[in-house]
N, C-alpha and C positions, 0 to 999 in steps of 0.2 A: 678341601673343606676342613672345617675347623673344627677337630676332636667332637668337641659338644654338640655341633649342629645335625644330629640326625633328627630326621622331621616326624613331626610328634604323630603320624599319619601311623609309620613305622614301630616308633616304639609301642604303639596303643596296641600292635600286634605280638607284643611280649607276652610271657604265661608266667614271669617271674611275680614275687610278693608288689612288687611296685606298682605293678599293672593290670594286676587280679583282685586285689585286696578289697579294692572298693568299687563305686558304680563307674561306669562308664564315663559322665560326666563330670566326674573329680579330677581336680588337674593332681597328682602324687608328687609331692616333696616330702616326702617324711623319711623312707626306709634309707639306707645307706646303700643303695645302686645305683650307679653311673651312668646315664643316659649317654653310651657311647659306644660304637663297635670295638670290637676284640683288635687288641693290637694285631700288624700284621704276624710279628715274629711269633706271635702267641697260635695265632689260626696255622700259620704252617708248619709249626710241630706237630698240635696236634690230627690236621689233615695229612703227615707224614706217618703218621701214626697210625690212621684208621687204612690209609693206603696198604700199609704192612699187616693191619690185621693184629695190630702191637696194643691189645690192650686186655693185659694179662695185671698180674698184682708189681709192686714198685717194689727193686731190690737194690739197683746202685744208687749211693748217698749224694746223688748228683745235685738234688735241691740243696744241701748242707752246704757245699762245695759252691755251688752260686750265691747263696747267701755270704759267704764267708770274703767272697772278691767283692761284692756287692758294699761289702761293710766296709772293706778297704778301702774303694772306689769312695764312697760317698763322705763315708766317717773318719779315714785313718784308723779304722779296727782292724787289729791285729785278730783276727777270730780264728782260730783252730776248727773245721769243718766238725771234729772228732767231740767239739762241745755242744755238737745241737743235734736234738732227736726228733724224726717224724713225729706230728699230732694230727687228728683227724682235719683240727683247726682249732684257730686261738681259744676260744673260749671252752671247749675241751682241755687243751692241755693248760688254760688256766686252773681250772676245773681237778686236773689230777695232780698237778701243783701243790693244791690247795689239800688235798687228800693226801699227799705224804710229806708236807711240812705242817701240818694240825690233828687235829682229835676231834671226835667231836663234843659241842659245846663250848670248845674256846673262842676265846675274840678275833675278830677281824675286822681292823679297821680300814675304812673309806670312806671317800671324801667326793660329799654327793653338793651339786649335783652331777650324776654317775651314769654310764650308761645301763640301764637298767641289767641285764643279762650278771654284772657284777654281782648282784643283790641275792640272784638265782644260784649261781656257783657256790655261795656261802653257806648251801643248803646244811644244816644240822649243826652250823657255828653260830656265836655270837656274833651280829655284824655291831660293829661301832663307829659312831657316824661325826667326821670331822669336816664338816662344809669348808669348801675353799672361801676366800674373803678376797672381795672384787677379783673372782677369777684366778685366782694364785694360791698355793697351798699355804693354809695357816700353821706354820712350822711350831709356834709355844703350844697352842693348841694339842697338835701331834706329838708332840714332847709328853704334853700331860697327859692324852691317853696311852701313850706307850708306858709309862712311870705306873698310872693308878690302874688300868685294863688288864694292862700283861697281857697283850695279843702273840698270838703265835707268828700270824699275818699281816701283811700290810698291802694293802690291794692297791699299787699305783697305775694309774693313766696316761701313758706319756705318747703322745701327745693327748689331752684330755679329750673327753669328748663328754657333753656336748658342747663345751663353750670353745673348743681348738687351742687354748694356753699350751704352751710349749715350754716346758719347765727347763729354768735357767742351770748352768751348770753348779752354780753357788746352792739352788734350793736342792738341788739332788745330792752334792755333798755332805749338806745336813741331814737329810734324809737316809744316807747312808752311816753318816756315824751316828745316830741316834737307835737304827736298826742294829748296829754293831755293841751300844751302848745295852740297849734292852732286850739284846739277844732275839730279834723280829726277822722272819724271814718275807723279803720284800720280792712280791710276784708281779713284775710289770707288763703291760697291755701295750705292747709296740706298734699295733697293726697298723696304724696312719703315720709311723715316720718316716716310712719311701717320700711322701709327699711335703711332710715337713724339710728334706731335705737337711742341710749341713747347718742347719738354726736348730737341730734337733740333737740331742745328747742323746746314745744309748747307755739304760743303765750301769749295763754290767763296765763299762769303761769308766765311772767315775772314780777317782781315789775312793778308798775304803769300800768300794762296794763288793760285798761278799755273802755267802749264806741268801743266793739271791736266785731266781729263775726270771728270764727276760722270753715273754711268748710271741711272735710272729708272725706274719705272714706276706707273702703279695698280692693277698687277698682285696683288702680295701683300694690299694694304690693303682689296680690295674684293671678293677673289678671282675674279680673272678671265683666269687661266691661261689658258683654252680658247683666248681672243680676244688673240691676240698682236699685242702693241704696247709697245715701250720707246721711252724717249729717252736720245741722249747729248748733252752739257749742255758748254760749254766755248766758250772764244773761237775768234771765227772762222777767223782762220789753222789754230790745233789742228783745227776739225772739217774743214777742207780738205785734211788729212790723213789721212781717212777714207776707206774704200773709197764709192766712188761707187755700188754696188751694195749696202750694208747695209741700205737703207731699204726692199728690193724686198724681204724678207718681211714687213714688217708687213699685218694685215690692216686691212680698210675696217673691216671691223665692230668690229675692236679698236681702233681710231683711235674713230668714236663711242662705242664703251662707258666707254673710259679717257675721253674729254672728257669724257662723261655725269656720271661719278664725278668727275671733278677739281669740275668748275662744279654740279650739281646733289646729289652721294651726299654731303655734310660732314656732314647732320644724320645720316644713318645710320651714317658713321664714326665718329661720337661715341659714338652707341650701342654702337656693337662695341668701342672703346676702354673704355668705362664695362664691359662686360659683361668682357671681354679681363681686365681686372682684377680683378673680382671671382672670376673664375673660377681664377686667380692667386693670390687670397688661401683660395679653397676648399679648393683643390689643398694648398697649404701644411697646412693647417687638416687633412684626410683623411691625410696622411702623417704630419705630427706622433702623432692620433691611433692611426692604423694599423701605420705603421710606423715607430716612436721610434729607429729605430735609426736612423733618415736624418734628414735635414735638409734646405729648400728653401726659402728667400729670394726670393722675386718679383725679378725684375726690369721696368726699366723698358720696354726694348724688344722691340720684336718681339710676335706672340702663342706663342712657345715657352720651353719650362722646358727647362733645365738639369741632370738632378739625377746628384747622385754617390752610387753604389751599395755602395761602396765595404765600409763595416760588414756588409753581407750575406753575404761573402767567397765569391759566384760569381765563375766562371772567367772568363765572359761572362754580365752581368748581361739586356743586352738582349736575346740569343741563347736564355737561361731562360724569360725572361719571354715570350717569341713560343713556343717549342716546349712548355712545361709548362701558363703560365698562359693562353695565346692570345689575349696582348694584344702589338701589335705598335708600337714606338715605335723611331724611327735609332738607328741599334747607336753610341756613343760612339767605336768604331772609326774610323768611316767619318770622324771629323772628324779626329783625328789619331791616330797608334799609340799615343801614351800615355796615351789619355784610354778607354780598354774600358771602366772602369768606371761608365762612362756613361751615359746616355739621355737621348734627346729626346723630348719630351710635346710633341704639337700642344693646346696650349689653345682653341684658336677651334671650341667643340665646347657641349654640352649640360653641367651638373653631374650631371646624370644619368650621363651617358657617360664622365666623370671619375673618377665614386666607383664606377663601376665598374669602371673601367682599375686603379683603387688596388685595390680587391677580390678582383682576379684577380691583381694579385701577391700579395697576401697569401697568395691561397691557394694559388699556386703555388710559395712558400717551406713549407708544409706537406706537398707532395707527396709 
């Protein structure tokens, strides 16, 4: 059976956000969960585990240590295991990142539209806001507010989300001498480059990148939400700069499931990377046909779509499509104000359950 195909009969008996959230008769494409079972290598650690009775607090650096072959494996990163520290999860340890490279009320700039959680981490800073331009970071732009802002921070996305741009190794070199230029410490959001694969630069390996935190996990890539465990990634002085308390929410069992998947889940990654895109080109393929009015470009990153609503000329397109057609995908809002005519499409799903997401707009623009 093919990764994505578990039948929607089953997942309707999920209790996660995806499947609680809303009514019964909402098809969910919005949150960022994978409608797929637990890799196997991932299920029998942790049922080795509960077998033993092994589920005390996380003390060997064994996640670090998978990450750091992981990096090798995928990236040619030389990663020292000794440069990454337990986080409860990425947006924590973005979060304390942001708390011992800032003060508050200084700037922080980002580049929306963002996932929103970004927005929240910035809490008691100035955020400043540099829209990417068709999808790609506006580098003069970034220049200018690094020159007139004086941020402390530079919140990057790599691979972005919500549009999946996979920033080029050329735009992350300027990004790093610019940060090096204006003295900016740049806190990147890695969590989707398991999936982006070897078209994905990490940052800390680009020339000049320094004065920098790269935050982690095998969280998004393997979908293992539940079991919280991130890494933040940087030289050692930088992580001694951390709160010495950030490491005390990761769980044990998220500590084995993420090793499990770093060292044992690659061949199923692959899978859901192969499926991730076809299901990309289907999606494309069902809108063209169904609805010509729109248009949708796969991207490289991430397993989420982008699409712009725009020709349909609802008020709020995302907002229609959840109360008419009761298909429920992120309102375009939520990423930036300017971007309403938006939606996000979780792809990590069934073709089934896609061509019927398109369906149910179709018919909810006949209402």
């Amino acid at each position: 059976m093919a990764i994505f195909d578990v039948p929607l009969a089953r997942l309707r008996e999920r209790g996660s956000i995806k499947w609680r959230r809303f009514d019964a008769d909402v098809l969910p494409l919005f949150v960022a969960e994978m409608d797929a079972d637990l890799a196997a290598p991932i299920a029998e650690r942790l049922q080795r585990a509960i077998a033993l009775g092994d589920t005390g607090y996380p003390e060997v650096p064994e996640y670090q240590a998978a990450m750091a072959d992981f990096a090798g494996w995928m990236w040619g990163w030389d990663l020292d295991p000794a440069h990454a520290k337990l986080a409860t999860d990425v947006m924590t340890g973005m979060r304390e990142a942001v708390v011992a490279a800032s003060e508050p009320g200084d700037a922080i700039v980002l580049n929306p539209p963002i996932y929103p959680p970004f927005r929240a981490i910035s809490a008691g800073r100035r955020t400043v806001e540099v829209p990417l331009v068709d999808d790609r970071l506006d580098l003069a732009r970034l220049e200018v507010a690094f020159a007139v802002e004086r941020p402390s921070v530079y919140l990057l996305c790599s691979p972005h989300n919500p549009n999946g741009t996979i920033h080029t190794l050329e735009e992350l070199t300027a990004v790093a001498d610019l940060a090096a230029r204006y003295g900016v410490t740049v806190i990147a959001d890695e969590i989707h480059a398991p999936l982006a694969g070897a078209a994905h630069t990490p940052y800390l390996t680009v020339p000049g990148a320094a004065n920098a935190y790269l935050v982690t996990s095998a969280s998004k890539s393997w979908n293992l939400a539940a079991l919280k465990a991130g890494l933040v990634i940087g030289a050692p002085a930088d992580l001694a700069r951390l709160s010495p308390t950030m490491s005390d929410g990761a769980s044990y069992f998220g500590v084995l499931a993420h090793t499990a998947a770093l060292r044992e889940g690659r061949d199923w990654l692959a899978g859901a990377r192969e499926e991730i895109a076809a299901n990309k080109v289907f999606l494309a393929e069902e809108i063209a046909r169904k609805l010509p009015q729109l248009s949708y470009t796969p991207s490289e990153g991430t397993y989420l779509a982008w699409l712009d609503c725009t020709p349909l000329g609802l008020a709020d397109p995302g907002a229609h499509f959840h109360e008419v057609g009761r298909v429920r995908f992120n309102l375009g809002r939520e990423f930036a104000p300017e971007t309403t005519q938006f939606v996000r499409i979780n792809t990590a799903t069934s073709q089934a359950i896609l061509g019927e997401a398109v369906d149910r707009m179709v018919r909810s623009l006949g209402a």
